[in-house]
C-alpha positions, 0 to 999 in steps of 0.5 A: 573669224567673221569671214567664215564665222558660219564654219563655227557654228556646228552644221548639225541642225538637227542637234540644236533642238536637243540640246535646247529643249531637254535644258529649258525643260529643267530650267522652268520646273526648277523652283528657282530658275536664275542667272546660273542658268544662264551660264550653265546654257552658254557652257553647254552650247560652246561644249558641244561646239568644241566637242563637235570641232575636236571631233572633226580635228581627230576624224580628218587627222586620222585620215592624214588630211590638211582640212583637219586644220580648220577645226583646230582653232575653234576647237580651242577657242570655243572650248576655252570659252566653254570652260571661262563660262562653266569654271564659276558653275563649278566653283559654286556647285562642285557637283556639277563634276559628278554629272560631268564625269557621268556625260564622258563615257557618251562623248567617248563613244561619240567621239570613237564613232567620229574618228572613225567616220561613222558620225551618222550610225544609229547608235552613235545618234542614240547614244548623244540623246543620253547626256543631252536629255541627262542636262535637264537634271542637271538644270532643274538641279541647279535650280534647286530641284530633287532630280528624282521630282523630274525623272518623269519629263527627263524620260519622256525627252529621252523617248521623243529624242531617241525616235527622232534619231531613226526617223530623221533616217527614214526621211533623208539617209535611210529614206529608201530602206523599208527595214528603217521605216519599219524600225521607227514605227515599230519605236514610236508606237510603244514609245506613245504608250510609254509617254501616256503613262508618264502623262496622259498629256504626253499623249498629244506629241507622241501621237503626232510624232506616230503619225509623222513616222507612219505618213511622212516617209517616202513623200519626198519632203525637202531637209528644210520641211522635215526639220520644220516639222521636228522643230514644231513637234520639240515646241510641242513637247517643251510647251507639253512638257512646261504644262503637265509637270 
């Protein structure tokens, strides 16, 4: 596994800012953040690690190709890893299966895209923000939250993460489609007014993230720059998100 350690880690970079913020989100508005969180986090991260490898193992199988291999190991180690961590988190939270349960139908989806081989199709990518924005109930429930006293900050992950889906697109795969640019403006401005209403807070990453979607496009930015600056704009909305709420 060292010599080619790196092929384990998933190459969706893009992915990780997801997964991490909507988490921590929930963690630090919990009254009671802890040691579970921890767990729940390792859980999450080797999840979505064998999720995206047994993804992978099925779309290359289907085309009969022997590269499918290669996914299969860390398929099964980091889903095994995965389940020793979360196992414990169910024993004591049995309702940590409800939500499971409830995250299933976006992984099908996902994975019906994957075996297909349309990973990179706009409703594939909305479609995964949904269970990765949902992780933040999960977490401020584990830490003994009402999930309805954070449906707010939830919500405004749902809008920041959803735009970032056709805006990436606009910056890289879609680069060079007018319609795209005009579809992820035509997002970002109601999704700044939708954010404002949760928070006038909110109003801070929202207008930077209309304005990226206005200006940045069509400048010919490198992938390291454009996910410099969607980092920036998730440290933002965490840093908002720790603040208003």
């Amino acid at each position: 596994m060292a010599a080619d350690g790196y092929r384990w880690i998933p190459d969706q970079h893009g992915a990780w800012a997801m997964l991490a913020v909507p988490f921590l989100v929930g963690t630090f508005l919990a009254p009671r953040p802890g040691p579970e969180h921890v767990l729940l986090l390792v859980g999450w991260l080797l999840g979505y690690a064998a999720v995206f490898h047994a993804q992978q193992w099925l779309r290359l199988r289907a085309r009969g190709l022997r590269s499918a291999g290669r996914h299969g190991r860390p398929a099964a180690v980091l889903g095994g890893a995965a389940a020793a961590a979360g196992l414990p988190l169910v024993a004591l939270n049995p309702w940590l299966l409800l939500a499971g349960t409830a995250a299933a139908p976006f992984v099908a989806v996902n994975t019906r895209y994957a075996v297909r081989g349309r990973e990179r199709a706009l409703v594939n990518g909305l479609v995964a923000v949904v269970p990765a924005c949902g992780m933040l109930l999960v977490a401020a429930r584990l830490g003994g939250a009402d999930p309805g006293a954070v449906w707010r900050p939830a919500l405004a992950c749902l809008l920041y993460f959803a735009g970032t889906v056709p805006y990436v697109k606009t910056m890289i795969r879609e680069r060079r489609s007018p319609a795209y640019r005009r579809g992820s403006i035509a997002y970002h401005a109601p999704a700044l007014a939708a954010a404002s209403a949760l928070s006038p807070w909110l109003a801070l990453p929202f207008t930077a993230c209309l304005v990226r979607a206005i200006a940045l496009p069509g400048r010919g930015l490198k992938p390291p720059v454009v996910g410099a600056v969607e980092l920036a704009l998730s440290a933002a909305l965490l840093t908002t998100l720790l603040t208003a709420f």
